[in-house]
Z-matrix of the N, CA and C atoms (Angstrom, degrees):
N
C 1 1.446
C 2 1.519 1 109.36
N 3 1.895 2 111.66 1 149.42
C 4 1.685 3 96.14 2 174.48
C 5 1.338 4 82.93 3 -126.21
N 6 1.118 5 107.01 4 161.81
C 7 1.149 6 126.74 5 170.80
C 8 1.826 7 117.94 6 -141.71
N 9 1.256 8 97.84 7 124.58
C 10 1.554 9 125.02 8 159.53
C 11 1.058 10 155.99 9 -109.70
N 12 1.297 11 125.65 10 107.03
C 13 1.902 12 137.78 11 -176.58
C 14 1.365 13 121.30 12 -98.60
N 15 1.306 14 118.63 13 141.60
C 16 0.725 15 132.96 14 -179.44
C 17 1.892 16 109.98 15 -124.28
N 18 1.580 17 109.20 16 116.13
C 19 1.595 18 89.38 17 -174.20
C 20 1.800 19 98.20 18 -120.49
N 21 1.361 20 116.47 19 141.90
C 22 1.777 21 104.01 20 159.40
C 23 1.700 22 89.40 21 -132.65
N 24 1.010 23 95.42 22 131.38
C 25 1.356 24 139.42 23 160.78
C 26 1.724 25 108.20 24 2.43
N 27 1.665 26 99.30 25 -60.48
C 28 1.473 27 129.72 26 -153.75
C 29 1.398 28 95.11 27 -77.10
N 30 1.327 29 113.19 28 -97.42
C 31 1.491 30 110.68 29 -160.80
C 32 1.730 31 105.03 30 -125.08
N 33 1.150 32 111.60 31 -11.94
C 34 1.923 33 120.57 32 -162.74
C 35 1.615 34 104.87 33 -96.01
N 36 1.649 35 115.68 34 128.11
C 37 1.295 36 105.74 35 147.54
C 38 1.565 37 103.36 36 -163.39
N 39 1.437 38 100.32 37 132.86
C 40 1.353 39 126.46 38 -177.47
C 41 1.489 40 107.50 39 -111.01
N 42 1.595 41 107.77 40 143.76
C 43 1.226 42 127.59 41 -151.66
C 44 1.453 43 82.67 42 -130.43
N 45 1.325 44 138.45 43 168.38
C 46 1.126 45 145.72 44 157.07
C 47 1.871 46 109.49 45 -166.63
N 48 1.305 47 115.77 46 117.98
C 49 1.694 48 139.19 47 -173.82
C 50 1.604 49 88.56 48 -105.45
N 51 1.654 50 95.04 49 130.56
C 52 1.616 51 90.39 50 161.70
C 53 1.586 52 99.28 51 -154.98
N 54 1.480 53 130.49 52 124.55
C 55 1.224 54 132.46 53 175.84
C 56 1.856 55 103.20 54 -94.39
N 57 1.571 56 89.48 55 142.83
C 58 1.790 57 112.50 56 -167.03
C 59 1.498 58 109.04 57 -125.09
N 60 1.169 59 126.29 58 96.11
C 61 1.236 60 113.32 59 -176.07
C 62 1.492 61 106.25 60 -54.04
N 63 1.548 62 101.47 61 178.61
C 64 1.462 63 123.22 62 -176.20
C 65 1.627 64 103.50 63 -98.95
N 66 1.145 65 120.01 64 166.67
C 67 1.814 66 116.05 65 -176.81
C 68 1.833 67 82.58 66 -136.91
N 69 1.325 68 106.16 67 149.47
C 70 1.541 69 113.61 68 -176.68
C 71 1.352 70 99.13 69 -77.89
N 72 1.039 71 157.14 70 143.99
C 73 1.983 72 148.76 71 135.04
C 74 1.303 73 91.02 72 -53.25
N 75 0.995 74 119.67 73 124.80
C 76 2.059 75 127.11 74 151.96
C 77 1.432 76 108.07 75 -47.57
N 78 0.916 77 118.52 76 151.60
C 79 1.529 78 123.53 77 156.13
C 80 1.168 79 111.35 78 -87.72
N 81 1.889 80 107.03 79 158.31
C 82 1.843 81 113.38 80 175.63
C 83 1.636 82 90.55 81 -139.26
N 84 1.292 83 82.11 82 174.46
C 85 1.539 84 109.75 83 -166.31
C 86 1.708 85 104.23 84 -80.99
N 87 1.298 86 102.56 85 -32.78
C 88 1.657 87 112.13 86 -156.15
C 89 2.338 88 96.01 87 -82.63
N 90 1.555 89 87.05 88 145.60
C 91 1.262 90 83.53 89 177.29
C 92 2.411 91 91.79 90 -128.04
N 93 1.719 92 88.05 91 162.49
C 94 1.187 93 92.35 92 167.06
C 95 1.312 94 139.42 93 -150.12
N 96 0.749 95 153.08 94 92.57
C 97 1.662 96 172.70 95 -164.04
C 98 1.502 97 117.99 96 -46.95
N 99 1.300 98 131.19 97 114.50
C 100 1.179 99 120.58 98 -163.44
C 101 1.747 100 99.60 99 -120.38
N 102 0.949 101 143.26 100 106.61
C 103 1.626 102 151.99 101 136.94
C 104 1.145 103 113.64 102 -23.81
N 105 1.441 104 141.65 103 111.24
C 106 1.731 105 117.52 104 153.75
C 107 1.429 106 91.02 105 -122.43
N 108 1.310 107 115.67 106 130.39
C 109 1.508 108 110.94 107 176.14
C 110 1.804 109 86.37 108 -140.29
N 111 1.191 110 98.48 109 -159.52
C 112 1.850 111 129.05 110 -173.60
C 113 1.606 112 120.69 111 -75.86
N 114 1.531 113 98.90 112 -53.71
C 115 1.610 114 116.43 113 177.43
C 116 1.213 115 104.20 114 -61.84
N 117 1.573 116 114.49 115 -68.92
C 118 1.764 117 114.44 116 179.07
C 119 1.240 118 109.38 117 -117.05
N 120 1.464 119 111.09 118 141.33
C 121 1.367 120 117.03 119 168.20
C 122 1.868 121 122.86 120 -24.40
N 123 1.269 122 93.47 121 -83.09
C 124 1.066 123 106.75 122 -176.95
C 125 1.748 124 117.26 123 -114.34
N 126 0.635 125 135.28 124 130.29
C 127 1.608 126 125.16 125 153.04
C 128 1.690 127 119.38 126 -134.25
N 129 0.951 128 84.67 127 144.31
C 130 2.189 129 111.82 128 -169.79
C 131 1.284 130 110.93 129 -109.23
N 132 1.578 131 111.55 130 130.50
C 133 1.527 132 126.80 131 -164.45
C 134 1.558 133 109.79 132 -64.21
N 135 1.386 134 115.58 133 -1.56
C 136 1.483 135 112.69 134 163.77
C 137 1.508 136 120.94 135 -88.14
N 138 2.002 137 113.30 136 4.67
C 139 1.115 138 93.59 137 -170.73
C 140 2.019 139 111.74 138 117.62
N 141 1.238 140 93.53 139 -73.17
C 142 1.681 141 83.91 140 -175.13
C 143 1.865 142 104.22 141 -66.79
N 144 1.689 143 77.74 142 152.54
C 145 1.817 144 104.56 143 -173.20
C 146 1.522 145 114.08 144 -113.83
N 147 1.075 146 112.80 145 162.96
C 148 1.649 147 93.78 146 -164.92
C 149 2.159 148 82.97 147 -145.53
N 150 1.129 149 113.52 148 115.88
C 151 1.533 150 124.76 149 -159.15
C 152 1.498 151 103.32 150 -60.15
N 153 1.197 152 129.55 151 155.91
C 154 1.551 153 131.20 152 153.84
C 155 1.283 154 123.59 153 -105.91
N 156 1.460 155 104.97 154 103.61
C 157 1.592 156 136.62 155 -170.93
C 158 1.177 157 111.20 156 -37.83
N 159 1.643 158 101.97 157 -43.39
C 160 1.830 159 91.44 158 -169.05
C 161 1.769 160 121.37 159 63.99
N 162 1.817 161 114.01 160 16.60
C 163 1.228 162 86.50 161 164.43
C 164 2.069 163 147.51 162 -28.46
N 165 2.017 164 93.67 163 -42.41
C 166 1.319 165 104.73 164 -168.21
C 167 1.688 166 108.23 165 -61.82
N 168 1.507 167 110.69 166 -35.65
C 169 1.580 168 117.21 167 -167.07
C 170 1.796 169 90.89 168 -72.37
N 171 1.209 170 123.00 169 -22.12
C 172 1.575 171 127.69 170 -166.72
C 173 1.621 172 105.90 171 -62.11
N 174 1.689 173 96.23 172 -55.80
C 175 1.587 174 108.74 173 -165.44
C 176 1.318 175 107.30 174 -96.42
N 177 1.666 176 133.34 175 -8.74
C 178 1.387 177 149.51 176 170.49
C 179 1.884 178 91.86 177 -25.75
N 180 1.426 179 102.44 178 -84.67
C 181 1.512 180 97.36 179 -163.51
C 182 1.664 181 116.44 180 -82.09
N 183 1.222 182 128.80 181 22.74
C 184 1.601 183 131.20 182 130.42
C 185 1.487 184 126.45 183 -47.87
């Protein structure tokens, strides 16, 4: 459910109830593994790596 109000002070207040159904997610077969360590950002059990930028070591000696 969401629910929304609206209050002013003076003389106005609106209430608003609204029910939202739920939608199922399907299930899949595929699973996936996510790495976050130090060396690389990210890495995923299929393989792709995702680099670690190192902004902080970038702007360190600024």
């Amino acid at each position: 459910m969401q629910r929304f109000g609206v209050t002013k002070v003076v003389k106005y207040f609106v209430s608003i109830l609204v029910e939202i159904g739920v939608q199922a997610i399907p299930k899949t077969e595929s699973i996936c593994g996510i790495d976050v360590g130090l060396k690389g950002f990210a890495i995923f059990s299929d393989g792709n790596a995702y680099k670690n930028l190192k902004f902080f070591r970038i702007l360190e000696g600024k």
